[in-house]
GUMI-723395 format. One record per atom (N, C-alpha, C): residue in three letters; x negated, y negated, z negated. Coordinates in pm, whole numbers, plus 50000, padded with zeros to 5 digits. Layout:
BEGIN
alaXYZ/...
***
This chain:
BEGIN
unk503325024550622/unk503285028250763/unk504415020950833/unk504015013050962/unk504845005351026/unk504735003751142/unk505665001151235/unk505795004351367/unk505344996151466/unk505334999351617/unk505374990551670/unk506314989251711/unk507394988251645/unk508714981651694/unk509424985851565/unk510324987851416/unk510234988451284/unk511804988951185/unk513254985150985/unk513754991550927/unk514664984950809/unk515884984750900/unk517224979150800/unk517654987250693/unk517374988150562/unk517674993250476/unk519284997550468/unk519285005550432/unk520885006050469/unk522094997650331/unk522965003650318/unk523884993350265/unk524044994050116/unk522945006750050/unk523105011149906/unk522094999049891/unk522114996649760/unk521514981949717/unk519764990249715/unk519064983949760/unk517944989649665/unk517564987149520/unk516284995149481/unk515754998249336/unk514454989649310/unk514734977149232/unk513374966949266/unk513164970349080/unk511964967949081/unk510924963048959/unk510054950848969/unk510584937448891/unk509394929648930/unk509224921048791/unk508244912148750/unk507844910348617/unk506854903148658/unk506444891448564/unk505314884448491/unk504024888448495/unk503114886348545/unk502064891248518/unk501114887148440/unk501824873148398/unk501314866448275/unk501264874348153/unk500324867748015/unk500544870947892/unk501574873747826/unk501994881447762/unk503344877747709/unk504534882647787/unk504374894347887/unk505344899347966/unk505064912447992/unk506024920447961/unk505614935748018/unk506144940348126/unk505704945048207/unk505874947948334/unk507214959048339/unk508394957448439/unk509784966348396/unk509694983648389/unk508544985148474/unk508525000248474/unk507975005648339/unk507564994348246/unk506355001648124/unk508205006348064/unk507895018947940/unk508895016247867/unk508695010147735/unk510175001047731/unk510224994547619/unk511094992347556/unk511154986547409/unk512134987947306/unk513694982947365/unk514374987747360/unk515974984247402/unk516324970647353/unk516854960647483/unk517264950547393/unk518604942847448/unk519234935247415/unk520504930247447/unk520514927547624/unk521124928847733/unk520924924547869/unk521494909447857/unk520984898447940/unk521764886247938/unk523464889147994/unk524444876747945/unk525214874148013/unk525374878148126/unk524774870348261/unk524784869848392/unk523804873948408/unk523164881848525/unk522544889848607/unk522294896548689/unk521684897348752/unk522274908548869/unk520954915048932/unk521254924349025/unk519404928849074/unk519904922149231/unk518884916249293/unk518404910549418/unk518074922849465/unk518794924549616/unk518734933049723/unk518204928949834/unk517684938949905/unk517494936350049/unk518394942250157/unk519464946750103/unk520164954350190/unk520924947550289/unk521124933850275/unk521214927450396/unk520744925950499/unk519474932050532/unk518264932450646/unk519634939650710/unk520374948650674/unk521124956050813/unk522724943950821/unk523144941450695/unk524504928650718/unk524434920750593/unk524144904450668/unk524194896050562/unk525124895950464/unk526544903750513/unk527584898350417/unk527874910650314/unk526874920950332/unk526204926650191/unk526364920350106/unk526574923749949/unk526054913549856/unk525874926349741/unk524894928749672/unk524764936649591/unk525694937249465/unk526144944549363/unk527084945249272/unk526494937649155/unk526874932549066/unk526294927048931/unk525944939248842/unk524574938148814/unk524334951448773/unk523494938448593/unk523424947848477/unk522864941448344/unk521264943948415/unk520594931548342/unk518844933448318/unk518594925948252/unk517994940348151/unk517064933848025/unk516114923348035/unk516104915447919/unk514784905047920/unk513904915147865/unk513134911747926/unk511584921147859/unk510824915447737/unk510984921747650/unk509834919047537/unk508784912647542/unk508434900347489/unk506874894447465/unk506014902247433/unk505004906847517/unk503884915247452/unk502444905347428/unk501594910447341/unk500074902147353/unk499484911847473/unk498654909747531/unk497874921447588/unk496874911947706/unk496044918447734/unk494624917147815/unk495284910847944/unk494514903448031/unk494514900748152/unk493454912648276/unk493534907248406/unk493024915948473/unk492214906348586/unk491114904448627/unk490704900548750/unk490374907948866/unk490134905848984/unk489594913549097/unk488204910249085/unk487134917149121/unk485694911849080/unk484954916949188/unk485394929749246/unk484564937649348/unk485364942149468/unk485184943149569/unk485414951549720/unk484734961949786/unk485194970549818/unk484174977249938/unk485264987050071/unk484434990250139/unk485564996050266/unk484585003650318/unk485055019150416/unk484535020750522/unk485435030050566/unk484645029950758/unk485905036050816/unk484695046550932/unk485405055550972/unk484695066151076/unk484225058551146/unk483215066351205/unk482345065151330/unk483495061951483/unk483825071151489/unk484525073651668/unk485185065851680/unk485315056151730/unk486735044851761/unk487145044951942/unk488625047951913/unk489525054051987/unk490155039252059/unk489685033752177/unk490335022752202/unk491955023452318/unk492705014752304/unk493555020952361/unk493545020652555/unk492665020652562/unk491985025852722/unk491745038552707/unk491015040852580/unk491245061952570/unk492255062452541/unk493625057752514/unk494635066852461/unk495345069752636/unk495275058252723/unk495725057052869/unk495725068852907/unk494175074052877/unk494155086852992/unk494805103352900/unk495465099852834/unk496365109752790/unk497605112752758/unk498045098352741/unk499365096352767/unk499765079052797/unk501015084552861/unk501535066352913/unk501655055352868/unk500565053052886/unk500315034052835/unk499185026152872/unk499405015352801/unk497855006752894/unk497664998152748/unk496634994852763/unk495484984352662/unk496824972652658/unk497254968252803/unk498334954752779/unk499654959052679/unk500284968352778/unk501604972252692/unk501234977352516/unk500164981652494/unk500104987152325/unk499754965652283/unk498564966152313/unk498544947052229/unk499434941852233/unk500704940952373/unk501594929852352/unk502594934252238/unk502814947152210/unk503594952652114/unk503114951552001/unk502024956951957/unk501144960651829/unk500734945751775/unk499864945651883/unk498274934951808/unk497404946651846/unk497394958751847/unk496484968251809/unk495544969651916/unk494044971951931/unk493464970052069/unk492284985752042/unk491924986251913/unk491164995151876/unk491475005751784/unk491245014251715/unk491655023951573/unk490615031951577/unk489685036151409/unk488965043151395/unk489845060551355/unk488975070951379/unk489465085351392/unk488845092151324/unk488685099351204/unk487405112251131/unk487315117951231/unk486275123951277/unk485715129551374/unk484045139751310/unk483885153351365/unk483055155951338/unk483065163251204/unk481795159251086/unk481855165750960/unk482585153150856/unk483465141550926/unk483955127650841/unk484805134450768/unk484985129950646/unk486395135750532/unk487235120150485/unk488085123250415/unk488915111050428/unk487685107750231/unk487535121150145/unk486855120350063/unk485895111750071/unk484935113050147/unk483535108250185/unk483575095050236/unk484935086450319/unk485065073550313/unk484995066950199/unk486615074650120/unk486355068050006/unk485245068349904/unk484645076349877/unk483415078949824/unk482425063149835/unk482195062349955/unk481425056250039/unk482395034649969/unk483395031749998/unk484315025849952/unk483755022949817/unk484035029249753/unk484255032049584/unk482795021249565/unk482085032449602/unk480385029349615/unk480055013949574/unk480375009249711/unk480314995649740/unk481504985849671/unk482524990549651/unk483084977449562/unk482414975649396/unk481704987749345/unk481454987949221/unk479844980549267/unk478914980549355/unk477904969849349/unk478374957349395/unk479284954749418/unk480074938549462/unk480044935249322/unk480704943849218/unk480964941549104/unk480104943749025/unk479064943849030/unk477694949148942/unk478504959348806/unk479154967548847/unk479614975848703/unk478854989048796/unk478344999648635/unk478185009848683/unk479335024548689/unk479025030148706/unk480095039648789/unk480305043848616/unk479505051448570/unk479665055148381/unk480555044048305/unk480725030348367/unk481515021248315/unk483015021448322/unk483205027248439/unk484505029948505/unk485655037848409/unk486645031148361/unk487125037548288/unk488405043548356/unk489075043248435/unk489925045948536/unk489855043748668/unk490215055348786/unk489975058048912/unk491365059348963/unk492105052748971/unk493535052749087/unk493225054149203/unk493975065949295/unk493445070949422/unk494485069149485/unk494745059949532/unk495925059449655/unk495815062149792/unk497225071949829/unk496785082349933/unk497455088749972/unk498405093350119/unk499315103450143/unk498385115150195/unk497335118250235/unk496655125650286/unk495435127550225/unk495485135750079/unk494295138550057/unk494095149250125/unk492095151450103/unk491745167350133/unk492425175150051/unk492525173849888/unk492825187749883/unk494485185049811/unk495195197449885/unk496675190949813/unk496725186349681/unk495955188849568/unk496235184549438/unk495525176049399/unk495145167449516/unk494925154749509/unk493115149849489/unk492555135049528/unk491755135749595/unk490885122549490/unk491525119449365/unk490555116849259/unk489645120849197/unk489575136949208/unk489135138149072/unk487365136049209/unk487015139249326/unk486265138849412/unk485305125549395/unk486295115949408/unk485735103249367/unk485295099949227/unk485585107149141/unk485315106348996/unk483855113749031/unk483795124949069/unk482075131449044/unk481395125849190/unk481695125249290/unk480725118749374/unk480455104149334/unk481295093849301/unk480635081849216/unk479935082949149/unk480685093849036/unk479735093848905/unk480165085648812/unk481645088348799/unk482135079448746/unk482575091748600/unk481655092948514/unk481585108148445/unk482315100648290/unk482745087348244/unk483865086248150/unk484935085048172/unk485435083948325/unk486925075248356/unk487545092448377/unk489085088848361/unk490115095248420/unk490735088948544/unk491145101748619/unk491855099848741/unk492815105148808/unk493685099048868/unk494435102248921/unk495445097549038/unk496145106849115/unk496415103049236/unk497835093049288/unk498175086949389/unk499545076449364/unk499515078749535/unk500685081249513/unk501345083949650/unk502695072849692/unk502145067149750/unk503355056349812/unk503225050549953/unk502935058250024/unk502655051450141/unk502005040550206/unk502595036850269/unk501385020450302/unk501845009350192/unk502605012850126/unk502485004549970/unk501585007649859/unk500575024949886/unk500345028349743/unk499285017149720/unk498715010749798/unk497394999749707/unk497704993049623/unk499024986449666/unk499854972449619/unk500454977649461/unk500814991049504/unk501154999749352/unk499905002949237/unk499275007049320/unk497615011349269/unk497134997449213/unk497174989649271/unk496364972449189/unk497854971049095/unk499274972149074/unk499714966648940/unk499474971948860/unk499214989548878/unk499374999448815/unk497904998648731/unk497094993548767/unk495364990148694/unk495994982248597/unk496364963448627/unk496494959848550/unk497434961548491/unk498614970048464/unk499374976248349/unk498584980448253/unk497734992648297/unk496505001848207/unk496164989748110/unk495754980448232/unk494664971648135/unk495124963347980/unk496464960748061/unk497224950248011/unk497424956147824/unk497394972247849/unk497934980747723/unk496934980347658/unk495484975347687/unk494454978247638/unk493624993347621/unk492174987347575/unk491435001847559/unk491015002047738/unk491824996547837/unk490725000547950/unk489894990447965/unk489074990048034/unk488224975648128/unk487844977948230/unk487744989248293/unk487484990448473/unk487984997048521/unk488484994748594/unk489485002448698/unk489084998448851/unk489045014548844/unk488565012849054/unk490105016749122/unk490265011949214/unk491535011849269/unk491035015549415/unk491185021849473/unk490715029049594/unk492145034949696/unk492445025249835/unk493315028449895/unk492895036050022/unk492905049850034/unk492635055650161/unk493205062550237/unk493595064650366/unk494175075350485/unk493945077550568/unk493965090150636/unk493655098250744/unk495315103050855/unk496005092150867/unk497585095150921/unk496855101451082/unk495455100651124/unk495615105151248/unk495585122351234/unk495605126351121/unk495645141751111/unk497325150251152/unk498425136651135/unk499445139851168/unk500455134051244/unk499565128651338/unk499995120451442/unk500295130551620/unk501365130051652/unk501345134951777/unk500615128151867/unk499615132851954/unk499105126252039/unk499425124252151/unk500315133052196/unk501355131052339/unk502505120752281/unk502925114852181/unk503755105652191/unk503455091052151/unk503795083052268/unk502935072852273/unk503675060452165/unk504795063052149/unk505685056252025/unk504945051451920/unk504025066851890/unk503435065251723/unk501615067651695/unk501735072151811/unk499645075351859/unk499095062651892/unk500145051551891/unk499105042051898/unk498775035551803/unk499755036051691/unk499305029251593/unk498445038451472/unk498065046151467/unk497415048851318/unk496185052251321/unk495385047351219/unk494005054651205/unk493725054951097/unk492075056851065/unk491815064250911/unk491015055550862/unk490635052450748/unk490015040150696/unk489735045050521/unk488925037050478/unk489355042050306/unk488875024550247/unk489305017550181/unk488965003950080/unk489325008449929/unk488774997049875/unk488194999449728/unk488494987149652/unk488714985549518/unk488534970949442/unk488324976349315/unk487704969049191/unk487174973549109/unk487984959048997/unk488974963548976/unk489864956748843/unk489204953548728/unk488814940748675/unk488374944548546/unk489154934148402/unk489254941448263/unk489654935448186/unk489054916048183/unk489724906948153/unk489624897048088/unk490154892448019/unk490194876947954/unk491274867847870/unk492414868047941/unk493534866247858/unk494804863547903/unk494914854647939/unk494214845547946/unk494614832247979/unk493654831448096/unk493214840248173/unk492324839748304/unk492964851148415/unk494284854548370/unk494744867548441/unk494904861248593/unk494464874248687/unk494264872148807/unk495174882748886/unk496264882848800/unk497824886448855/unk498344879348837/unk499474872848894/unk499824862048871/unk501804864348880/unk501734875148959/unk503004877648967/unk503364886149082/unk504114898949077/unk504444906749150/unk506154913049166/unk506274920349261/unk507174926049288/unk507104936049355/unk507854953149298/unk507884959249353/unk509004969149398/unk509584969949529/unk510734976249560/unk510884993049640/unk512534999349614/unk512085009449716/unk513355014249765/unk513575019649902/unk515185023549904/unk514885037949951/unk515565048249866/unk515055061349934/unk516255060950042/unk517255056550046/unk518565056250189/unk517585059250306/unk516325047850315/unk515545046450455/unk514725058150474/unk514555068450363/unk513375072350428/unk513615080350555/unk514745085650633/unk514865089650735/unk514515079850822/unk513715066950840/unk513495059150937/unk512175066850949/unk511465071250876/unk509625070850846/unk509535083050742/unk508925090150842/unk508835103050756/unk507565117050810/unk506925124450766/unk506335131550781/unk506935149750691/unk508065151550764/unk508835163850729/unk507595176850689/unk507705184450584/unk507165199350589/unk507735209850674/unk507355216950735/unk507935228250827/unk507265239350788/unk508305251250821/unk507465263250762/unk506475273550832/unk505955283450828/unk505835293750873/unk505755306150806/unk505775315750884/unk505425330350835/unk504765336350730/unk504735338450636/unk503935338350518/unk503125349850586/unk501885349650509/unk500795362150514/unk501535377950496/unk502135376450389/unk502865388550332/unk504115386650423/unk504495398650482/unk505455400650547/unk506835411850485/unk506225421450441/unk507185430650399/unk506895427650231/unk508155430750164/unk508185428750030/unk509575439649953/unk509285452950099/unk510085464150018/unk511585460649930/unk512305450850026/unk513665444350018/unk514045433449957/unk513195422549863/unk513415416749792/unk513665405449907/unk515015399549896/unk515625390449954/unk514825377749960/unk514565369850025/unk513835355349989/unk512505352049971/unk511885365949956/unk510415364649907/unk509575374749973/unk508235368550028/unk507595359249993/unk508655342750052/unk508185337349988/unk508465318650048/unk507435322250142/unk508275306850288/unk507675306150384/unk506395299050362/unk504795296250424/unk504205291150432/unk504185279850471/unk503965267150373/unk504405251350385/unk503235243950494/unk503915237150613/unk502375230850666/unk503705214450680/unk502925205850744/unk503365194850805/unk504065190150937/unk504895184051005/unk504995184251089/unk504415172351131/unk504325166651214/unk503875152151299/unk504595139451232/unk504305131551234/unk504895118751170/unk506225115751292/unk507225112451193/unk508445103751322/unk508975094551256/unk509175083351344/unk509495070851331/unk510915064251380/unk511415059751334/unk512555049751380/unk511805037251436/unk510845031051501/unk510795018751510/unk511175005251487/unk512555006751596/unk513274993451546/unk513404992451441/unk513885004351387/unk514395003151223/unk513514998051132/unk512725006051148/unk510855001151064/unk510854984851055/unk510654980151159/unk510484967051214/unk511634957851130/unk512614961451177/unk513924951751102/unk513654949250948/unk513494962350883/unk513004963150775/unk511954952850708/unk510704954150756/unk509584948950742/unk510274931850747/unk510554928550861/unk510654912750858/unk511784905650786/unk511944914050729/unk513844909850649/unk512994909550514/unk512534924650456/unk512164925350323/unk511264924350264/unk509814917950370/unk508354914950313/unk508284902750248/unk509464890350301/unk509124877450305/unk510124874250171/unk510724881050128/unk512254883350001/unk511084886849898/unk510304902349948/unk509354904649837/unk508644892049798/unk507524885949852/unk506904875849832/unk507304868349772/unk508354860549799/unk509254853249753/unk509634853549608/unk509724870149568/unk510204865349453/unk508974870249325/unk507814876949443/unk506384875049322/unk505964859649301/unk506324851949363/unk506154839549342/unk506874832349295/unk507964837649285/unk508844831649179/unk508954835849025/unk508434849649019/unk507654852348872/unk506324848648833/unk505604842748965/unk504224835348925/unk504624821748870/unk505524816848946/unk505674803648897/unk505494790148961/unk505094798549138/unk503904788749222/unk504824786549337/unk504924781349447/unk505634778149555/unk504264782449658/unk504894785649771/unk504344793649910/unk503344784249969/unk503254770349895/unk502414759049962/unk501024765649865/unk501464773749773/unk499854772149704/unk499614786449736/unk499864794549809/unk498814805549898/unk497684801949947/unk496614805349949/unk495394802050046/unk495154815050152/unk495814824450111/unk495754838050207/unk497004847250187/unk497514850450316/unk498504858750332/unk497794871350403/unk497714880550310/unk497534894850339/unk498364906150355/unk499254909850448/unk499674918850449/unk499584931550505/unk500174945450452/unk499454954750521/unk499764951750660/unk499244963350719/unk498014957450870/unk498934966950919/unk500354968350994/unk500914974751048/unk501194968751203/unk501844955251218/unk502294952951356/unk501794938351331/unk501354936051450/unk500784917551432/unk502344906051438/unk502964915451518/unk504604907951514/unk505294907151391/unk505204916351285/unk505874916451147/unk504924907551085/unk503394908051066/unk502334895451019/unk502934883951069/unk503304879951199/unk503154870751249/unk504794861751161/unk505864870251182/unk507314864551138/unk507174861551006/unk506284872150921/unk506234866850774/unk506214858150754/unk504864854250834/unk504104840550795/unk504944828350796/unk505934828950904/unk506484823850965/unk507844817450858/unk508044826050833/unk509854828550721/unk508964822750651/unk507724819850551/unk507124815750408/unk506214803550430/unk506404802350629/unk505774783550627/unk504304785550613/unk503934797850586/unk502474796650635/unk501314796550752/unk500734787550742/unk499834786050934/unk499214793150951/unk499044801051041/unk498104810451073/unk496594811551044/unk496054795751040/unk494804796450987/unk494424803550843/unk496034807550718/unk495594812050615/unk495984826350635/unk496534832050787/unk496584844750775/unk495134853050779/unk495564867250685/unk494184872850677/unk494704887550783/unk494204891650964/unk494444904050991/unk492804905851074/unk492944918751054/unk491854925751136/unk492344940751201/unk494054938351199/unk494664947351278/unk494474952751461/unk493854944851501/unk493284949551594/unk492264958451628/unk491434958051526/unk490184966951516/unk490704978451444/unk491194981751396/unk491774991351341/unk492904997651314/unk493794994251363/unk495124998151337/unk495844998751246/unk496775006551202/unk497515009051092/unk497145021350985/unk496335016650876/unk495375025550807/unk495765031850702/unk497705024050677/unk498345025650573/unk498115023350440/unk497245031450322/unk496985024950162/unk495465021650179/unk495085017750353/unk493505013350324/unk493865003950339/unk494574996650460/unk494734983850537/unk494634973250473/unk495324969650327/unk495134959250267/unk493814957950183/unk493004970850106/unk491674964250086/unk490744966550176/unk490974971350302/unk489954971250401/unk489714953050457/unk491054947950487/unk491294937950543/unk490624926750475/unk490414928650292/unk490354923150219/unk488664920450181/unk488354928550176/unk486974938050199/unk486154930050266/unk486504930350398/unk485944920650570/unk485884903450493/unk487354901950452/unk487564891550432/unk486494881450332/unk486224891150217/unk485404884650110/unk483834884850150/unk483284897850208/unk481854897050282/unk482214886250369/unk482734881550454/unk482894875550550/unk482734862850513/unk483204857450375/unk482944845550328/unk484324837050339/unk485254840450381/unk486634838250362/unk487374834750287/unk487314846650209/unk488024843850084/unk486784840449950/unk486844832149889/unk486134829649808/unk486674832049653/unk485864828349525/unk486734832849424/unk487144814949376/unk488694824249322/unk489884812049281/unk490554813149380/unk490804819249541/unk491534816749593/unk492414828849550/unk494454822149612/unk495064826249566/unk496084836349680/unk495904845049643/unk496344858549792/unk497904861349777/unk498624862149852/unk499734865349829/unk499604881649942/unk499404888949879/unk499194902549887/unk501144914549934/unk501194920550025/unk502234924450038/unk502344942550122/unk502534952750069/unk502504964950145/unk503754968250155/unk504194978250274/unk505404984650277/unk505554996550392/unk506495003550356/unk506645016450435/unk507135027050439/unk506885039050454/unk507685050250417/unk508165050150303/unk509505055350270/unk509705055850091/unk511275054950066/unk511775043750188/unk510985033450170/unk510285024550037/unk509435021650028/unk508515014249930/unk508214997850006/unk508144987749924/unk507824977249918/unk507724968349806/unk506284962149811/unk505544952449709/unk505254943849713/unk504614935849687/unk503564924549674/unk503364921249529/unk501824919249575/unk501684910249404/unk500594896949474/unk500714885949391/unk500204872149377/unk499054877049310/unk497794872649377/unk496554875649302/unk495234863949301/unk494594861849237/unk493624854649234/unk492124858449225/unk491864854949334/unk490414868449378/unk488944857549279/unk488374871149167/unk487414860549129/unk487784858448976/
***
């Protein structure tokens, strides 16, 4: 989730994980056997987004163990988003703004809304659906369902839904919460599974409904979000055809007071409890989403283009061999500087942030989705893929669609 206006990490170093996605490399979060740290080392920060003359401390990192293990390709897509689309000429007549002032800020011109009997379930459902006939696998094939998602229907989460409405009746599932990063988490997190072996399909499904906790009288943050659900369908291959190529993933909890969606309480049902101090607990609901903007923003254009940077420097490839820059679909001004800092022309940017807004863990396979029906992206091309947001959380992984 990202602003229209956006987030300087503050001065504690952040917490990165990034790794090989090649053969022969295990990814830093797996655990693994203890082994000597090099000499020299250190972890790469972004905490300079707030002062260059930051410099993070020399901290030890392990070399990671040679592993054998499976590769992963992308093979399938699918997306869908509500009916009602909310353009920002309807947002005018409810609070202060105009169609000009939200685009020149955003990019944003349109955003879809659940409306009616829509569930954020039933997108993805719908999603799921369609990336597994992109991929001619059947749903009984599916051996894992990653549900990425800050807003499921039901609090304990909104896999197991997609497991019986697919029909996906051998896989296990379960839910990943990371904000407008969880896709980017959700696609390494497949090919990890894969990588360990014993899986071969993995549906990866990024969906949200942020307009459920969006103030609508404040025009700061009502303009950017809507609800969306996308899909991709991971599947085992040769190692020597892996279609990860190299990732990175970071997070600073310092920020999350930039971007946040606080719990607030109320009154529990039970009121009297014949003296017992403390109890019942209050009744947990949500409050409205609040934003730092600038902060958001600073953030984003300091630490998307560092991320990238250094999944491609564990791929092995230089920024000339992108054919598509995808990033989540938050502000067309943070798309636009990326591109910009990594030398890429706009003709290989991939957004459809205008039509939809900021969809959070849909945005990047919705975007992606459009992109491949569309005839765009074809297979062999090489995506440099990037989410970030509340958490704060930030990723990218290097992928090769196909």
């Amino acid at each position: 989730m990202v602003a229209a206006s956006g987030i300087a990490p503050p001065r504690a170093a952040a917490v990165s994980t990034c790794a090989r996605a090649r053969a022969g490399h295990r990814p830093g979060f797996l655990r693994s056997p203890p082994v000597p740290a090099p000499a020299k080392a250190s972890v790469r920060c972004c905490a300079s987004a707030v002062d260059d003359s930051v410099v993070a401390p020399a901290a030890p990192r392990p070399r990671l163990p040679r592993v054998v293990g499976m590769g992963s390709k992308l093979i399938g897509s699918g997306s869908a988003t509500p009916s009602l689309c909310i353009s920002n000429d309807d947002l005018s007549k409810f609070v202060e703004t105009s169609d000009e002032w939200i685009a020149a800020r955003t990019g944003i011109r349109n955003r879809r809304v659940l409306s009616g009997g829509e569930t954020l379930g039933g997108l993805s459902v719908k999603a799921a659906q369609r990336a597994l006939e992109m991929a001619q696998v059947r749903p009984e094939d599916v051996d894992l369902v990653l549900f990425c998602t800050s807003t499921p229907d039901d609090l304990f989460g909104g896999a197991g839904q997609v497991l019986a409405e697919v029909g996906c009746t051998n896989a296990f599932g379960f839910d990943i919460t990371a904000a407008c990063s969880g896709f980017i988490v959700g696609l390494i997190t497949a090919t990890r599974f894969i990588k360990g072996g014993g899986i071969q399909n993995v549906l990866v499904v990024g969906a949200d409904a942020l307009s459920q906790y969006v103030d609508w009288t404040d025009r700061g943050t009502c303009i950017l979000f809507g609800d969306a659900a996308g899909a991709v369908l991971v599947q085992s291959c040769n190692a020597d055809e892996d279609g990860l190529l190299g990732f990175c993933v970071q997070s600073d909890g310092h920020g999350q007071k930039h971007l946040h969606c606080s719990s607030s309480n109320a009154d529990s049902i039970l009121s009297k409890t014949n003296g017992v101090p403390g109890f019942p607990p209050k009744k947990t609901n949500f409050s409205c989403i609040e934003m730092n903007g600038k902060e958001v923003f600073r953030f984003a254009v300091r630490c998307v283009p560092q991320s990238i940077e250094k999944a491609l420097e564990e791929a092995g490839l230089p920024a000339s061999s992108i054919d598509w820059l995808l990033l989540h679909q938050a502000n067309q001004r943070i798309i636009d500087a990326a591109a910009s800092r990594l030398s890429i022309p706009s003709e290989k940017v991939i957004s459809n942030l205008a039509n939809y807004g900021n969809t959070s863990a849909a945005s990047i396979p919705l975007a992606l989705d459009e992109a491949v029906r569309g005839g765009k992206v074809k297979a062999g091309d090489i995506i440099a893929a990037s989410g970030f947001g509340a958490g704060l959380t930030w990723g990218s992984a290097i992928v090769k669609w196909g």
